[in-house]
Backbone as JSON Lines, residues from 0, in Angstrom:
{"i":0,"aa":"X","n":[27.67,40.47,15.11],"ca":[28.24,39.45,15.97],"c":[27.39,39.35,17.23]}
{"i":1,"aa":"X","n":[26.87,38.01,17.77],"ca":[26.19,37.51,19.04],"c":[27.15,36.61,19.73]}
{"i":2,"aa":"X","n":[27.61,37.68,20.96],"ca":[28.11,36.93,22.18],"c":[27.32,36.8,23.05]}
{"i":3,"aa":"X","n":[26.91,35.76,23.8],"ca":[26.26,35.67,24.85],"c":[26.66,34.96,26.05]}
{"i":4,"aa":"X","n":[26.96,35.75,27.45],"ca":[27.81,35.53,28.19],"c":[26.62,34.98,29.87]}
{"i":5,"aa":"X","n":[26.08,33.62,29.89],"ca":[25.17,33.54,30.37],"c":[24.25,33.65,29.51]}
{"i":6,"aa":"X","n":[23.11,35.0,30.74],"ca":[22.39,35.37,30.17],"c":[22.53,36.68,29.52]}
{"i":7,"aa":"X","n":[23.5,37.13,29.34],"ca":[23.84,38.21,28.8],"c":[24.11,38.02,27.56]}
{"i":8,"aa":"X","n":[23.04,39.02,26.69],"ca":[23.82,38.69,25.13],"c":[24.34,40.25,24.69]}
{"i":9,"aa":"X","n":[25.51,39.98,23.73],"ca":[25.73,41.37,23.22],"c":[25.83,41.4,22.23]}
{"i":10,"aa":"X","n":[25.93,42.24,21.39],"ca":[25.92,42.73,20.02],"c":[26.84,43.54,19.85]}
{"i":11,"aa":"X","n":[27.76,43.56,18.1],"ca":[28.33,44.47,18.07],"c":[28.0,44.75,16.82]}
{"i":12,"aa":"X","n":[27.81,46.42,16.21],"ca":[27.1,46.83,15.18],"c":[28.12,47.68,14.32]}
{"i":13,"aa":"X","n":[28.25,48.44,13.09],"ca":[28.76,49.27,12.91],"c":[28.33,50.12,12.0]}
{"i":14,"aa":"X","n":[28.1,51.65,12.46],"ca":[26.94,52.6,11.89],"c":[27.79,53.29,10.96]}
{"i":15,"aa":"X","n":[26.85,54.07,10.17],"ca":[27.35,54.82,8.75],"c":[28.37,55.26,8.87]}
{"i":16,"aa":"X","n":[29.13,55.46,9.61],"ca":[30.12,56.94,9.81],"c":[31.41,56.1,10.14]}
{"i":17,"aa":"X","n":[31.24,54.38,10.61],"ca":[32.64,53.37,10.71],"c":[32.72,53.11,12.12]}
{"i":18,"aa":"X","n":[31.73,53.98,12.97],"ca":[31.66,53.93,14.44],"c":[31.42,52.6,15.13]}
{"i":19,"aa":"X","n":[32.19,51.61,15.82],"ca":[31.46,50.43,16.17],"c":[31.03,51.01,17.41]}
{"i":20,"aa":"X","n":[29.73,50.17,17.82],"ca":[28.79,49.71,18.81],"c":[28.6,48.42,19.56]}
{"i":21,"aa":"X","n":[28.67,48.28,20.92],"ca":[28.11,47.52,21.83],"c":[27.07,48.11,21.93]}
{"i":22,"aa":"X","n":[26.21,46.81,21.96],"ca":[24.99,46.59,21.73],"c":[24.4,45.45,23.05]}
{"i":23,"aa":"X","n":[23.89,46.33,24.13],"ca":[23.24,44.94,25.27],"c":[22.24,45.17,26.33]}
{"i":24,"aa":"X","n":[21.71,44.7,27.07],"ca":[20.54,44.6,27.62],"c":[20.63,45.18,28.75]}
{"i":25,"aa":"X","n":[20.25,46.06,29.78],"ca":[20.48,46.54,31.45],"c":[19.48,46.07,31.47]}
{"i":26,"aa":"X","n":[19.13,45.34,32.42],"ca":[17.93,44.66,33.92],"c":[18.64,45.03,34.85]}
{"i":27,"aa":"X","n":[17.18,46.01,35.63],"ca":[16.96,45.83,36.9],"c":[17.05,44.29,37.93]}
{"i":28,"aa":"X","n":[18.28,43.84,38.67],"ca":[17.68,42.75,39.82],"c":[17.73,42.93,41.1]}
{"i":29,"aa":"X","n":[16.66,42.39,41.49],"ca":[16.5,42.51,42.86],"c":[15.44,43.76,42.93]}
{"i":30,"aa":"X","n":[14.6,44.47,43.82],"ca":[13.47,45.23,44.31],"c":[14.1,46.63,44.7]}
{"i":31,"aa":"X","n":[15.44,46.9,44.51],"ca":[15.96,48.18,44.78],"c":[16.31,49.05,43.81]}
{"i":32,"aa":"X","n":[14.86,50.19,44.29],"ca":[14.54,50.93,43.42],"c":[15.32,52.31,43.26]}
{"i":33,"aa":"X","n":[16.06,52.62,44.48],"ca":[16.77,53.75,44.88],"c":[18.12,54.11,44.37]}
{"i":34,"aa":"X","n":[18.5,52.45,44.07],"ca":[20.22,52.89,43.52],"c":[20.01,52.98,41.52]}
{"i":35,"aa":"X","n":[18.54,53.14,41.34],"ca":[17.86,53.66,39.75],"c":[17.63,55.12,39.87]}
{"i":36,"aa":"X","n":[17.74,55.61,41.18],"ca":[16.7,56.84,41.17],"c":[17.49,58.25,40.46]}
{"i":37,"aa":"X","n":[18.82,57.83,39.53],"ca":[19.37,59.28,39.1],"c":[18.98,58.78,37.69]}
{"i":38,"aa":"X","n":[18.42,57.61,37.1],"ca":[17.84,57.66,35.82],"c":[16.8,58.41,35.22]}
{"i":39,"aa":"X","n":[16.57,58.67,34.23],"ca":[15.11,59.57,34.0],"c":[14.18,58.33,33.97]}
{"i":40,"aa":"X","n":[12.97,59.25,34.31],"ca":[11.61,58.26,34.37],"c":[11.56,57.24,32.84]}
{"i":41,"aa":"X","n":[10.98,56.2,33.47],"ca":[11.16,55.55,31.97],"c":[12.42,54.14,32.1]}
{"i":42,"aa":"X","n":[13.29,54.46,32.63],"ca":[14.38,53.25,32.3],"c":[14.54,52.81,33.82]}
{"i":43,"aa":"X","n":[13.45,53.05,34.68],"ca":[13.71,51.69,35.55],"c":[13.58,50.23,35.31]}
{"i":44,"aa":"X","n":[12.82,49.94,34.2],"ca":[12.74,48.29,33.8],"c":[13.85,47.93,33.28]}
{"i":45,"aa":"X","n":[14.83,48.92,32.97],"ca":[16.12,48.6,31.97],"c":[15.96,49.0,30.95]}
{"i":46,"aa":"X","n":[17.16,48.67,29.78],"ca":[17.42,49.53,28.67],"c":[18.35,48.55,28.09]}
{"i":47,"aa":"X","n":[17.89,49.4,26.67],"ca":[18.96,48.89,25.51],"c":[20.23,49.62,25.83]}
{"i":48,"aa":"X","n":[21.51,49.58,25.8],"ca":[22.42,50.5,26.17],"c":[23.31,50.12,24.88]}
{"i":49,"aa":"X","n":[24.02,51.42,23.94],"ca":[24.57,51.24,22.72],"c":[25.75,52.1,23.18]}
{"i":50,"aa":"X","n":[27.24,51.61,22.86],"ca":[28.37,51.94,24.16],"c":[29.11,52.39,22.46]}
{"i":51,"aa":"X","n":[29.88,53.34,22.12],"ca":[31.29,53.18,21.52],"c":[32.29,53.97,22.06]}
{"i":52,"aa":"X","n":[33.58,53.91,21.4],"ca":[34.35,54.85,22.39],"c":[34.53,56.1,22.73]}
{"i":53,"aa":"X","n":[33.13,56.87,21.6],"ca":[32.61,58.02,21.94],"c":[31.89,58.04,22.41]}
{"i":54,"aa":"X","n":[30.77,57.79,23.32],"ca":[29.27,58.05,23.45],"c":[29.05,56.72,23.75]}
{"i":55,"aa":"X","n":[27.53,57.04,24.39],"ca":[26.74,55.9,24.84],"c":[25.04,56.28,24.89]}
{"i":56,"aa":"X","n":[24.39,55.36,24.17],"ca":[23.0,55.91,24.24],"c":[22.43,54.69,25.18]}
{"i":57,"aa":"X","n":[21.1,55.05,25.7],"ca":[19.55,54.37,26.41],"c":[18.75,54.18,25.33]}
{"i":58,"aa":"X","n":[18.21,52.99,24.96],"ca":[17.01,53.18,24.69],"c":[15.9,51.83,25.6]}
{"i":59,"aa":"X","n":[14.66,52.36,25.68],"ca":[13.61,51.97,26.53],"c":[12.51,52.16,26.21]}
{"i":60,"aa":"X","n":[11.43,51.42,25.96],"ca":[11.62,49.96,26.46],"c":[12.49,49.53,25.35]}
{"i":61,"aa":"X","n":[12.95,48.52,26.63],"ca":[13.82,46.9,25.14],"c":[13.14,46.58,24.23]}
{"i":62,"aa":"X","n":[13.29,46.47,23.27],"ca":[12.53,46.14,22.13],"c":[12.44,44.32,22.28]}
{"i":63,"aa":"X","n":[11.3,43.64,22.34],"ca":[11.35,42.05,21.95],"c":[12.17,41.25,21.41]}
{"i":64,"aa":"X","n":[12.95,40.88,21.61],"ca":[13.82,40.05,20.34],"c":[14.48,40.73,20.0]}
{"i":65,"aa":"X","n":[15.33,42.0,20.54],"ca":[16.31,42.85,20.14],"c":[17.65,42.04,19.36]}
{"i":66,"aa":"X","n":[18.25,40.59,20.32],"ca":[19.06,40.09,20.1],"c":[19.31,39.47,18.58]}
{"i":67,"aa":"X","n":[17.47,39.15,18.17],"ca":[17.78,38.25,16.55],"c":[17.49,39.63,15.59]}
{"i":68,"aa":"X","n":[17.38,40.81,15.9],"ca":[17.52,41.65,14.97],"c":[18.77,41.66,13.69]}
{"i":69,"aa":"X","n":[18.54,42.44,13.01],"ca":[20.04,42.34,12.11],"c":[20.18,43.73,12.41]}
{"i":70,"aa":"X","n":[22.13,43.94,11.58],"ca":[22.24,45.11,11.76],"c":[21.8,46.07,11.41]}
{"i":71,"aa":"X","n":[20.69,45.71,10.45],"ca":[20.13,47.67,9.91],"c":[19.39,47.87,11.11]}
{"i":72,"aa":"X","n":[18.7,46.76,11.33],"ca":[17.57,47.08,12.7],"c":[18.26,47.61,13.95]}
{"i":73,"aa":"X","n":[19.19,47.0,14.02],"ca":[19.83,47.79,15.34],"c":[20.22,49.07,15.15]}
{"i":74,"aa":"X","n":[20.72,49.08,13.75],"ca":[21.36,50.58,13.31],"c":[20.15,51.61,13.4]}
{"i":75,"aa":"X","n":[18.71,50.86,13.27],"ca":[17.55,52.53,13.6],"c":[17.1,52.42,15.15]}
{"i":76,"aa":"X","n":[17.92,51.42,15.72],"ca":[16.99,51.49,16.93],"c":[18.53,52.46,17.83]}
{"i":77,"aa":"X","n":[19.68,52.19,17.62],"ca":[20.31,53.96,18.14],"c":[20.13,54.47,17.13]}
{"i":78,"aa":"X","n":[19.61,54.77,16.43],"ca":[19.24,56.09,16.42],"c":[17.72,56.41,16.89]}
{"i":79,"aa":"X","n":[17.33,56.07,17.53],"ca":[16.28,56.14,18.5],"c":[16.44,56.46,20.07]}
{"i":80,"aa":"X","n":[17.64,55.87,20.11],"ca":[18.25,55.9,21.13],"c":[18.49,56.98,22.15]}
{"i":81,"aa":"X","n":[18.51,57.6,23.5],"ca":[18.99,58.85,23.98],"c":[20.32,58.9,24.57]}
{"i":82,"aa":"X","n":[20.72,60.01,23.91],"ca":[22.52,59.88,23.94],"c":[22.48,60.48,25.52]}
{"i":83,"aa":"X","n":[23.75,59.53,26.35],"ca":[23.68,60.25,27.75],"c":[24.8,60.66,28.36]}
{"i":84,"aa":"X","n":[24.67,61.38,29.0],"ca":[25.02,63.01,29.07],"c":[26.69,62.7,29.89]}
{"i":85,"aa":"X","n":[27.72,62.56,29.85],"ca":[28.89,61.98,30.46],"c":[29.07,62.61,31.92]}
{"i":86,"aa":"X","n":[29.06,62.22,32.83],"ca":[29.25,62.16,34.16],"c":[30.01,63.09,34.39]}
{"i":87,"aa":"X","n":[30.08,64.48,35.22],"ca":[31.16,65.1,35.37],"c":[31.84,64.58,36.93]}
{"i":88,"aa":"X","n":[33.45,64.28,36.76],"ca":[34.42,63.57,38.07],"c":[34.25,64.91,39.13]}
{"i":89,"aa":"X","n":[33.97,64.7,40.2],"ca":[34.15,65.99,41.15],"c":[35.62,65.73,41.85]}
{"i":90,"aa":"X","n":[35.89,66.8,42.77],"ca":[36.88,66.59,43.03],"c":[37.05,65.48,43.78]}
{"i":91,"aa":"X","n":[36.23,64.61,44.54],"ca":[36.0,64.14,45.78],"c":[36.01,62.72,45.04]}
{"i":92,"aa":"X","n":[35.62,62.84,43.46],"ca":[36.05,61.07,42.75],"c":[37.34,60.98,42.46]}
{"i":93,"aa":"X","n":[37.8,62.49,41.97],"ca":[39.41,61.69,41.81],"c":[40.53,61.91,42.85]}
{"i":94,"aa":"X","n":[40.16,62.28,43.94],"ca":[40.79,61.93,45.17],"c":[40.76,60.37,45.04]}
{"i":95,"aa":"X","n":[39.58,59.91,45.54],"ca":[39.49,58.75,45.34],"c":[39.95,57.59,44.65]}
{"i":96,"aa":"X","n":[40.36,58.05,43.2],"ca":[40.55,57.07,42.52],"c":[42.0,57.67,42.16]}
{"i":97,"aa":"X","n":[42.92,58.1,42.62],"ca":[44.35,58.63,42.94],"c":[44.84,57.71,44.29]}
């Protein structure tokens, strides 16, 4: 499935195991390089980002024409993908968000 919201397109995939996937594009906009700087080297131009309600992978660079791929193609490109690492809440976020 291709939604495209603007310029945003997304994808939704579903891998061997029954797992669905969002499937969509991160760009960098604008010249600010600092609020990138907890990414690893490599995904400041942006990233493929593959979301389900377990997990979420990067992959980088975007591949060309990611969007007219089909699903097997998307299905090897996470798995190419780097799975990333879930954020630990400190105490000082869920003050916050309490």
């Amino acid at each position: 499935m291709l939604l495209k919201l603007g310029v945003l397109s997304m994808r939704t995939i579903t891998d061997a195991t029954g797992v669905e996937w969002t499937v969509f594009e991160v760009r960098r906009e604008g010249q600010a390089n600092d609020q990138w700087s907890y990414l690893p080297e490599g995904f400041g131009d942006g990233w493929l980002c593959f979301e389900s309600r377990f997990s979420k992978r990067r992959l980088t660079p975007v591949p060309p024409n990611w969007e007219d791929s089909g699903g097997d193609a998307l299905t090897r490109l996470l798995q190419q993908a780097a799975p990333v690492r879930s954020r630990q809440t400190g105490a000082e976020d869920r003050a916050e968000a309490e």
